[in-house]
C-alpha positions in Angstrom: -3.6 13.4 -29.2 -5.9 15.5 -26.8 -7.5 12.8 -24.5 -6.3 9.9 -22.5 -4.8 7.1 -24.7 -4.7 4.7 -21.9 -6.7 3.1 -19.3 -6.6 3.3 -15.8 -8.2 -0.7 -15.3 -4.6 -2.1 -14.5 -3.7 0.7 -12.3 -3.3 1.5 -8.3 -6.0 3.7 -6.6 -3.4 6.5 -6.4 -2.0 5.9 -9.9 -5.7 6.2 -11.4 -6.2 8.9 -9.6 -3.2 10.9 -10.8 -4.2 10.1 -14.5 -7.7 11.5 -14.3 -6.3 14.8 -13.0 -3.3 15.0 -15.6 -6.0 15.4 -18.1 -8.5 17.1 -16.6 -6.4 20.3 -15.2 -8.9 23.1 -16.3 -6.5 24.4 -19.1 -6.1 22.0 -22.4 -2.6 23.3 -22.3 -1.9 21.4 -19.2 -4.1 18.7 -19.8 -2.0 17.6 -23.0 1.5 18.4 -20.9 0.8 16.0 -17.7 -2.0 13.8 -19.5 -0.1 12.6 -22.1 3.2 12.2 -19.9 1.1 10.2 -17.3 -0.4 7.9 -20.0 3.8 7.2 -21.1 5.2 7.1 -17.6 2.5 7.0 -14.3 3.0 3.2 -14.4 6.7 3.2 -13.6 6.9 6.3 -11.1 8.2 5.2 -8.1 6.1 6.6 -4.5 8.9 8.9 -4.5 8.2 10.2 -8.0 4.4 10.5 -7.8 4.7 12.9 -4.3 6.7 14.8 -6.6 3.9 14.5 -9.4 1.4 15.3 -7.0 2.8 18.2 -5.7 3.5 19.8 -9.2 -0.3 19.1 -9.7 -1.2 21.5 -7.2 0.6 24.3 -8.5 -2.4 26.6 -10.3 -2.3 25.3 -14.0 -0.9 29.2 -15.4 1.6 29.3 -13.4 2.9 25.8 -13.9 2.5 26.8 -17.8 4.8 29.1 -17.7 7.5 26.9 -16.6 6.7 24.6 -19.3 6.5 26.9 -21.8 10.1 28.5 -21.1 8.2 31.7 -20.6 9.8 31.8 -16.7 12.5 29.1 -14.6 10.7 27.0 -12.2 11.0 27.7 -8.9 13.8 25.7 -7.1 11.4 23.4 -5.0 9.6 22.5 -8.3 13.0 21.8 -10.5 13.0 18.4 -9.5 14.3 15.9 -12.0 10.7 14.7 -12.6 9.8 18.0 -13.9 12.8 18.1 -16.2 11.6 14.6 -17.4 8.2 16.1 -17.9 9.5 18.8 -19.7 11.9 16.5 -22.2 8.8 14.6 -22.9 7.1 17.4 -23.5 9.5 19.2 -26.1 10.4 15.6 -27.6 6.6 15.2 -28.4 6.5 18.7 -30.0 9.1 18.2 -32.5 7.6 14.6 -33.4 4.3 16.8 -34.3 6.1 19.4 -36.0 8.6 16.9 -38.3 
């Protein structure tokens, strides 16, 4: 899917917020990356978790493509365990499309 599959209505200020910019990043790429892994998960991120969201969210959307992509390693700071779950759900989702 290329759009939101969920609603913010029973959502936080903060949470709602996160979700509108996981899918509108600029680049479709990244849009389908966090969008679709913050209409599965953004409910049950802890504060904790979201900072972390928030601050891989700033990173300009190439360069954070790049790391999901395999292309380059993350940098230390942004190889959190967030962005490895990120990235499972991301490669999980890709082979349910391809099979």
């Amino acid at each position: 899917m290329a759009g939101p599959s969920r609603t913010s209505a029973d959502l936080d200020p903060r949470r709602a917020r996160i979700l509108y910019r996981a899918w509108h990043r600029g680049m479709k790429e990244m849009d389908i990356i966090l969008g679709n892994f913050a209409d599965a998960h953004l409910a049950g991120l802890s504060d904790d978790q979201l900072d972390v969201l928030e601050d891989l969210m700033s990173v300009p959307d190439a360069e954070a493509f790049t790391w999901f992509s395999g292309r380059i390693e993350a940098p230390e700071e942004y190889d959190t365990p967030l962005f490895r779950q990120i990235l499972a759900f991301q490669t999980a989702r890709a082979a349910d499309v391809t099979a």
